[in-house]
Every structure is written in structure tokens, then in C-alpha cells.
C-alpha positions in Angstrom: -11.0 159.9 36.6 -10.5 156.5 35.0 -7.3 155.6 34.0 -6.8 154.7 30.2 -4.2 153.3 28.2 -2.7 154.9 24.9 -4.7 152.5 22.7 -7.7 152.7 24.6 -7.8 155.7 24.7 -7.6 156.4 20.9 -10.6 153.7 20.9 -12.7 155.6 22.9 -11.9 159.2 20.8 -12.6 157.2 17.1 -16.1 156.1 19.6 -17.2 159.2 20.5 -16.2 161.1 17.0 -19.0 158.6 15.4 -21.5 157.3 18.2 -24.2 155.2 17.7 -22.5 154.4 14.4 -20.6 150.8 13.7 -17.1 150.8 13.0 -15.4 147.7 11.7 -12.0 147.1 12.8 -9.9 148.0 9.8 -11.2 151.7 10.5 -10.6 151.3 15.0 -6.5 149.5 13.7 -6.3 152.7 12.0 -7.5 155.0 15.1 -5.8 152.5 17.7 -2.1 151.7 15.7 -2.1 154.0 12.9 -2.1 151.3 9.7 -4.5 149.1 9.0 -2.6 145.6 8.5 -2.1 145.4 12.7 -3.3 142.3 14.3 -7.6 142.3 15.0 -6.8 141.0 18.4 -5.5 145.0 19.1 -9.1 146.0 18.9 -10.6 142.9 20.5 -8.1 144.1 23.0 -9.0 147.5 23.5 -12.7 147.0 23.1 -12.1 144.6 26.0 -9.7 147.2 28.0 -12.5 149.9 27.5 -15.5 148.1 29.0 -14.0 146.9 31.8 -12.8 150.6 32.5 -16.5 152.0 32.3 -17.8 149.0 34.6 -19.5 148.1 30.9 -20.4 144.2 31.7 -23.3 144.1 29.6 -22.2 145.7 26.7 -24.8 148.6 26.7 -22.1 151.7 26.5 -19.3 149.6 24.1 -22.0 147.8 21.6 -20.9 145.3 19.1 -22.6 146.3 16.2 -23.2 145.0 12.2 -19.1 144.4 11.2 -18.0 146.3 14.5 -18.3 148.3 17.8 -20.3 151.5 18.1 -20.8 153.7 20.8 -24.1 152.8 22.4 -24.6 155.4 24.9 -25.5 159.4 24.0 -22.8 161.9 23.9 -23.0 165.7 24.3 -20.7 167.4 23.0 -19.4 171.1 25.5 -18.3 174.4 23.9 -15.3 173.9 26.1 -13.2 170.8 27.5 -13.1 169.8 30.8 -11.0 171.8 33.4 -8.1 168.3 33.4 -6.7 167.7 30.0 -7.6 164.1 28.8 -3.7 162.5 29.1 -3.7 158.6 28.5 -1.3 156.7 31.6 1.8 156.2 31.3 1.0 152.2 31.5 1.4 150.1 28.1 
């Protein structure tokens, strides 16, 4: 299991809704905060957060794309979810 925070863990849900497509940060602000006049640095944050999580040192899962970050790596999506519910840590 990795261990994600709130945030990050929003990041990685708006990812994988839209992989392989670029989102710009005004969208991620309001995935990660919920509005969209938050503080860039929230997603330069979480971006950062999330690739270090998935050991991603060369930026092929976590791309930065044309205005944004896409998911780089493929996705399959399962009929049902895994047997542990995805919970975010407790951390902030």
C-alpha cells in the first residue's frame, strides 16, 4: 500500500479519471482544494508529493504535459474495486 495524503490523493483520482490527457492547474486546484483561486504551489506540491510516492524520478508515470500534468502510464479500469477501500492517511 503507499501511503497518500488527502490532496494527493484527490490528484491522483482527477489523474486517473482523464489519463494520458493534460490538465492545467486551474482544473487539479479544483480536484485538490475545491475552488480554483488556491495558491499553484498546492499542485506543484502534490504533483511533487505523488511522484515521489510511486518511486516516479523520471517523470514517466506523473508527465508534465502542454499547460499541465497528465497521467502518463495506462490505466485499466476493474468491474469491482480492490478488496481495501482507498482511505487517504490521516497525515496533512
Amino acid at each position: 500500500p503507499i501511503d497518500l495524503e488527502p490532496a494527493v490523493l484527490r490528484l491522483l483520482l482527477a489523474l486517473l479519471r482523464r489519463p494520458g490527457e493534460s490538465s492545467g492547474c486551474e482544473t487539479l486546484l479544483q480536484e485538490i482544494c475545491g475552488r480554483t483561486d488556491a495558491d499553484e504551489s498546492n499542485v506543484r506540491t502534490a504533483v511533487r508529493k505523488l511522484r515521489l510516492a510511486l518511486n516516479d524520478e523520471r517523470f514517466e508515470l506523473v508527465a508534465t504535459g502542454q499547460g499541465g500534468y497528465c497521467l502518463a502510464a495506462p490505466v485499466t479500469w476493474c468491474d469491482e474495486p480492490p478488496s481495501e477501500a482507498v482511505r487517504p492517511s490521516k497525515r496533512r
